[in-house]
N, C-alpha and C positions, 0 to 999 in steps of 0.2 A: 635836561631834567631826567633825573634816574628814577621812574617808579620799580616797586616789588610785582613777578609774578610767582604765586603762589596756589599749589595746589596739595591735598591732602588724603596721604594715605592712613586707614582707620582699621585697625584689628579690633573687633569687640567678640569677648568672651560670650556665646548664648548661654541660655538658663536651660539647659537640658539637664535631664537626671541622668542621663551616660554620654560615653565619650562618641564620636562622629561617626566612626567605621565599626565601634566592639561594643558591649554590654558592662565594660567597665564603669565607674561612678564617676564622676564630672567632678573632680574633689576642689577643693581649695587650696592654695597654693602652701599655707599651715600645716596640711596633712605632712603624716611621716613620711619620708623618700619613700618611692618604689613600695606603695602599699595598695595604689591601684593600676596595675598594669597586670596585663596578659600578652599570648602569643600573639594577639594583631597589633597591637599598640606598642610594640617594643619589638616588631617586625621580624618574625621568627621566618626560618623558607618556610615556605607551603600557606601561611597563612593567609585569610582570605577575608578581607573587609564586608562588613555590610553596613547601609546607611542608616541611620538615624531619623528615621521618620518625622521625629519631632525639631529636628533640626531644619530639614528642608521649611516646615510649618514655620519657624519663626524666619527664618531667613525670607523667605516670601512676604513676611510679613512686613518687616523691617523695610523690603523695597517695596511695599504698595506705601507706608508711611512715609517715604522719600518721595513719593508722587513716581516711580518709577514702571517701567512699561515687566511685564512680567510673559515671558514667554511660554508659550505652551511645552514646550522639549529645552531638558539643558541635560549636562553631561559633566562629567567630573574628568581630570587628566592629571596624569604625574608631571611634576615641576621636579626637574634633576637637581639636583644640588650636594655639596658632601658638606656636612660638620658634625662634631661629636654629636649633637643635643637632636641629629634627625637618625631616628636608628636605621628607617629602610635604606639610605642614599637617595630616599625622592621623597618630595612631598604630594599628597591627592588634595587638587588645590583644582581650581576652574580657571580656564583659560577664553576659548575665543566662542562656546554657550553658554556663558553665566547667568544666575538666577533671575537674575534683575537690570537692566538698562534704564539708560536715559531718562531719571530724574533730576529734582531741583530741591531746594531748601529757599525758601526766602526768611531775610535777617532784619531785624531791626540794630542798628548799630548806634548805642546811647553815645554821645559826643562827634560823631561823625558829620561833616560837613554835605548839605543836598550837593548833590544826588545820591551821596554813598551814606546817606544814613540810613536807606533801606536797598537792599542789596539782594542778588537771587546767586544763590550758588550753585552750579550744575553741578547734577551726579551720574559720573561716565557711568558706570556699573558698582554694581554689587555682587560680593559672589562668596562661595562657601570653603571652605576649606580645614583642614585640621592643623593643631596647632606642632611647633618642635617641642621637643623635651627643655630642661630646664639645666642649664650648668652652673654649678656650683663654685667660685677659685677661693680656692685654700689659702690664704698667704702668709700662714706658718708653714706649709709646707710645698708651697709652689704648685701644687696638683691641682688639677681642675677633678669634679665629681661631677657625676651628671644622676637625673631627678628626673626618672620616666613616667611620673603620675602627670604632668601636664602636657604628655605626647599623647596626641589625638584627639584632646579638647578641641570642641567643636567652635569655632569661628567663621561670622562674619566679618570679608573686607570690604570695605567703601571708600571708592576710587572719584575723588572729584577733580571738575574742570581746574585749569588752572585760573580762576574766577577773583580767587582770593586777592590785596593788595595791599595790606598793613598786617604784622602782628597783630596789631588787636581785635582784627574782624578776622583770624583764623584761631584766636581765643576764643570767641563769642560764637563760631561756628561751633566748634566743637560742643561748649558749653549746649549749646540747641542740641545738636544728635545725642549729647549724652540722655536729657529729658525726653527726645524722643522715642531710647531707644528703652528707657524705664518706663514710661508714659506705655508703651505697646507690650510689657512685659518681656521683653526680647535677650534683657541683657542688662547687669547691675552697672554695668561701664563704668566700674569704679575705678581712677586711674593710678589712684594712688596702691590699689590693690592689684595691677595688671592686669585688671578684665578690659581695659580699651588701654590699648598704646596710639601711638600715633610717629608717622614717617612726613616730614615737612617736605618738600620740592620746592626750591628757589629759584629763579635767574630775574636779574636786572632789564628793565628795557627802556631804553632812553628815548623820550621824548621831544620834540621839538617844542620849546617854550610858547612860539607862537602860534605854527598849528593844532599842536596838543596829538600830533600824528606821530607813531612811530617814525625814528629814521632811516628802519631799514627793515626788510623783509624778515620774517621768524624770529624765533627769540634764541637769548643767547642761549649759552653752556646751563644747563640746572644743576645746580647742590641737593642731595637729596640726605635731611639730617636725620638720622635713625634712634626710633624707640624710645620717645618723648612720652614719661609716662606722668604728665601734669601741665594742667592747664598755664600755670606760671610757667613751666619747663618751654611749652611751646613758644608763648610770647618773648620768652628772652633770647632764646638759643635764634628765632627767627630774626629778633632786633639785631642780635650782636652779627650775623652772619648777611644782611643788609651794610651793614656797616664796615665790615671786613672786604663786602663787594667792590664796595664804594670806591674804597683805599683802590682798589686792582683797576678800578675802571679810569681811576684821575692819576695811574701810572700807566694807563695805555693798554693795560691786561687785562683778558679775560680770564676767570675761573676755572680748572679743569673742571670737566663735569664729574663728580665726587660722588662714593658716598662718605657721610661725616657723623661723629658722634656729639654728644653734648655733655661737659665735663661741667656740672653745677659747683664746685667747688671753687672752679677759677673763673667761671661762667664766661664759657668758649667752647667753640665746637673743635674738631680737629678727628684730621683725615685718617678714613680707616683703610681707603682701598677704592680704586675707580670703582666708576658706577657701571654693573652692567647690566644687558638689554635682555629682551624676552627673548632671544635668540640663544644666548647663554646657557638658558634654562632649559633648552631642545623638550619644549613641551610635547606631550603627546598622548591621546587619550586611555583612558585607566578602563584595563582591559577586562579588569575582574568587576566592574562596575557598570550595570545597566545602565541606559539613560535614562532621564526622571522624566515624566507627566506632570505637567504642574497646574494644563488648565483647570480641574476639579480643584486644588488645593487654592489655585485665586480667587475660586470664586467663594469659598469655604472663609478664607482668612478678610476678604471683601465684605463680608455681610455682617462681621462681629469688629470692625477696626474702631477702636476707641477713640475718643475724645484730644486729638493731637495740642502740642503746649502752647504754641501759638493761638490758636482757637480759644484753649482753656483761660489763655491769660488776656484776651480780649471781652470774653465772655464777664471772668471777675471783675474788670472795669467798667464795661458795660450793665450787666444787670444787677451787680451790688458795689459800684463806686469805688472797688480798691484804687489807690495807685498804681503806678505800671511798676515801682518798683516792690510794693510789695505785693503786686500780682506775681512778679520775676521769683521772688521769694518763693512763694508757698509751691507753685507749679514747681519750682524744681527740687522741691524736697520730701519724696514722699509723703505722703497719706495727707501733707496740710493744705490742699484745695479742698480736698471734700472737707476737712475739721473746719476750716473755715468760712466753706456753706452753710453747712450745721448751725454752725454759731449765728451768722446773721438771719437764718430762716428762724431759728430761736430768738432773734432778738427783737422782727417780725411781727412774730406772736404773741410774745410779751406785749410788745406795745401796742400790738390793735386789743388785747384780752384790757389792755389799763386804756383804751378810748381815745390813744394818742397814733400820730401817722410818725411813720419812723422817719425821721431825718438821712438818706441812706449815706450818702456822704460821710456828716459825721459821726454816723457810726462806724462807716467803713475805715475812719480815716483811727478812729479810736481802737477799733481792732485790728487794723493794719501795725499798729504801733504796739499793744499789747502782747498779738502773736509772732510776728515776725519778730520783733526785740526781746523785750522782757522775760515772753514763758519760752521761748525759743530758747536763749541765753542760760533759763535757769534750769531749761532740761540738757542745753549742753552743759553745766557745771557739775550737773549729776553723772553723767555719761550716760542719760537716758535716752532712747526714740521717743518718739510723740505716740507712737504705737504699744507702749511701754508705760505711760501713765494714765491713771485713771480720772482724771477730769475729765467728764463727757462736755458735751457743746452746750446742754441746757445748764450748767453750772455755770459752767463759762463766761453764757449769755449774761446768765442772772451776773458773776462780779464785776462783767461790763456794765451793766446796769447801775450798779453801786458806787462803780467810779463817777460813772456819769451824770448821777445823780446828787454827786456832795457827800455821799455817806460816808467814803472812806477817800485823806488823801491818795494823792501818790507815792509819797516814803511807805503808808503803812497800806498802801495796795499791795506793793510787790514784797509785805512781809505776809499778806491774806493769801496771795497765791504760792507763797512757796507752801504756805500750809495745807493749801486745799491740794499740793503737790502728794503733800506728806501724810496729811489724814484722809483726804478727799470724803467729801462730802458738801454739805448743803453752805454757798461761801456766808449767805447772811446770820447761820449760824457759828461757823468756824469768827466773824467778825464780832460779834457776841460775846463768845466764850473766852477770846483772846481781849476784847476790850478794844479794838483797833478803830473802833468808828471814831467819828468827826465831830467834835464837842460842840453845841452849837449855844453853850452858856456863855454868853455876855460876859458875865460878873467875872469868870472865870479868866479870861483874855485879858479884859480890863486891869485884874486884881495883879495877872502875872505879866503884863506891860511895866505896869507902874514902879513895881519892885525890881524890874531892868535896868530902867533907865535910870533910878536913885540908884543903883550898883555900880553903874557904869557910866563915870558924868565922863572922860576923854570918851568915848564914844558917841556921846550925845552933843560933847563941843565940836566932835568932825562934822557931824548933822550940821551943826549951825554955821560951820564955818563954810558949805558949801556941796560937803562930801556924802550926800544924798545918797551914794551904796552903801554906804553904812546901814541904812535902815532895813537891808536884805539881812544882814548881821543881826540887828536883832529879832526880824521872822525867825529864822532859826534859832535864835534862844528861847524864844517862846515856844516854838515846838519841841524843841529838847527838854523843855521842864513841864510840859504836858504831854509828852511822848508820842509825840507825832499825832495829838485828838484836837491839836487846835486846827481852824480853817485860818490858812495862810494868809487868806486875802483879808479877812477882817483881822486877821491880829497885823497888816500893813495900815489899814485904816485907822486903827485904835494908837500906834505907834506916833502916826502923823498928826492925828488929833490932839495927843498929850505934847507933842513936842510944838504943835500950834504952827504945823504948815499946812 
């Protein structure tokens, strides 16, 4: 038996206002070419780096949320390397005193089999460094260009064990540090936007079916696939490249040890050039760069560390009944853990101020469903953030309440909330204005049942003949001729009543 060993390298862009070593602006990768660059950052002679204070802060930061040990003294050193996109010939990268050591990540892994449905991932180090520039290829004209505003942007890399063993639990890894690494303010690690890339590490190690022991000492040759910038990217490029092993291993072959790229097109990796070692890169310390002090800044970023996503999303099921999946939700999408506090301490109150004790469950489960789907969905059709619309939590509260209560279906819930989208304000009144509540006239069901079924006798002969979903058929007719104000269930009642089952 061939298991995966897997490990993973993590470039995340920091949230700093200037670049690592210069006073340049941290731009976006949008900005116009070469509109923020200076003599340090586009590596003129003579010039002379200084650090980013606010960088070292989050980077320490980032390794105390890793559970990582943080050293009192670290140092910075040049990585040799030549290509267009590095102007100096070296990168100021950290080598053997990095910020951060010997943390962990522990996972929850949804479909995963005990024991690996909860999993701990070590974290060799973390450490600091600046980023290369950006190249450009022309292919009207064959030219490569190169884009010095993202030379010197400040990054953290996280360097983990080789811990990992599926594609899918180095998806779900990632997925975690990315919440973590916004959860701490450290870093947008948007990957689609190249603020976190990711380098996968592969080799096979085979198994004895019986013992479940290695057959042999160390692990083979590693694949090491480059510049994964999506969470699908990593899971397939890792499947297909398991799979390609495989083929090498049930011909007697091992792998050379590679590095590889990942071609989504044809979805395959394919070889760019051995892999080489730290020795290559004839590290050596950066001459123009004191070495940092970090113990004041541990104990600085130790005493304000916030609420990590793990925590947060035990907490939402634990003291207000969400799901774990829409706990999963709200934690990892800005601003909707706290909106979705809001909402249930709103809802709370509401019901001890009306003399009732809140069900918390079903509410939770009611707005687990509401905010993670419905107004989620309708502010992504808008292209809005949640940060961006004006429904506060006590609104909110109150149209959960509405639902909850019978006042307003479902079809003309979710035409209540695009409006409190669009007008925001009070929803029992927007449901007023608009006529949207929930008829609760007898006659009225009655009167527009009756005239259904004399319209539609081949409908009513399926009813008899057995075909009992038919009568969902004519629910909907009767809410479509009272515009979604009849209540579904009694216009099912009145349906089976006339038809006499």
């Amino acid at each position: 038996m061939l298991i995966p060993i897997i490990g993973l390298e993590i470039h995340a862009r920091l949230k700093t206002q200037s670049k690592m070593f210069c006073s340049c602006p941290n731009v976006s990768d949008d900005a116009p070419p070469n509109t923020a660059i200076c003599h340090v950052c586009t590596g003129q002679p003579g010039a002379l780096p200084a650090v980013n204070d606010e960088a070292i802060h989050l980077g320490v930061r980032a390794g105390l949320a890793l559970g990582c040990r943080i050293p009192d003294e670290s140092h910075f050193d040049r990585k040799n390397y030549f290509y267009p996109d590095l102007p100096k010939g070296y990168q100021i990268s950290q080598f053997d005193f990095p910020i951060a050591l010997a943390g962990h990540m522990d996972l929850d892994i949804p479909g995963n089999e005990p024991p690996r449905d909860r999993i701990r991932v070590g974290i060799t180090r973390a450490h600091l460094e600046e980023d290369a520039a950006k190249n450009i290829h022309d292919p009207k004209t064959g030219k490569t260009l190169v884009d010095f505003n993202r030379a010197g942007t400040p990054l953290v890399e996280i360097v983990t064990e080789p811990d990992i063993r599926s594609p899918q639990e180095a998806k779900y890894f990632l997925q975690e540090l990315q919440a973590v690494l916004r959860a701490i303010n450290a870093s947008d690690a948007d990957m689609e936007k190249g603020y976190m890339r990711c380098d996968a590490n592969i080799s096979l190690l085979e198994i004895d079916d019986k013992t479940h022991l290695p057959k042999h000492e160390g692990l083979n040759p590693k694949v090491e696939i480059k510049n994964l910038n999506s969470f699908r990217a990593v899971e397939r490029a890792l499947a297909f490249e398991v799979a390609r092993q495989k083929k090498l291993f049930a011909k007697k072959e091992l792998p050379a040890e590679s590095t590889r790229g990942w071609d989504e097109n044809t979805s395959e990796t394919f070889e760019q050039r051995l892999k080489e070692t730290s020795s290559d890169y004839r590290y050596f310390p950066e001459p123009d760069l004191p070495p940092l002090s970090l113990a004041k800044i541990r104990e600085e970023e130790k005493s304000h560390l916030p609420e990590l996503p793990a925590n947060k999303r035990l907490r939402l099921m634990d003291e207000w009944g969400f799901t774990d999946e829409d706990a999963r939700y709200l934690v990892a999408n800005e601003g909707w853990a706290d909106f979705a506090e809001e909402v249930m301490g709103e809802l709370g109150a509401w019901t001890e101020t009306a003399g009732k004790k809140i069900e918390k469950k079903k509410f939770a489960k009611l707005a687990g469903s509401w905010l993670t789907n419905k107004y989620a969905g309708l502010l992504a059709q808008k292209n809005m953030a949640l940060s961006e619309s004006d429904v506060d939590a006590e609104n909110f509260a109150e149209f959960l309440h509405l639902v909850n209560d019978g006042a307003v279906n479902s079809a003309n819930a979710q035409k209540l909330l695009a409006l409190m989208v669009e007008k925001t304000g009070d929803p029992s009144h927007i449901l007023e204005e608009h006529d949207l509540g929930q008829s609760e006239d007898p006659k009225l069901v009655k009167e527009t049942v009756a005239r259904l079924i004399k319209e539609n006798p081949g409908q009513v002969a399926q009813i008899k003949a057995g075909k009992l979903g038919v009568i969902k058929w004519f629910v909907g007719g009767v809410m479509k001729v009272t515009e979604g104000r009849a209540n579904p269930e009694k216009a099912e009642e009145e349906i089976k009543k006339q038809l006499g089952l």
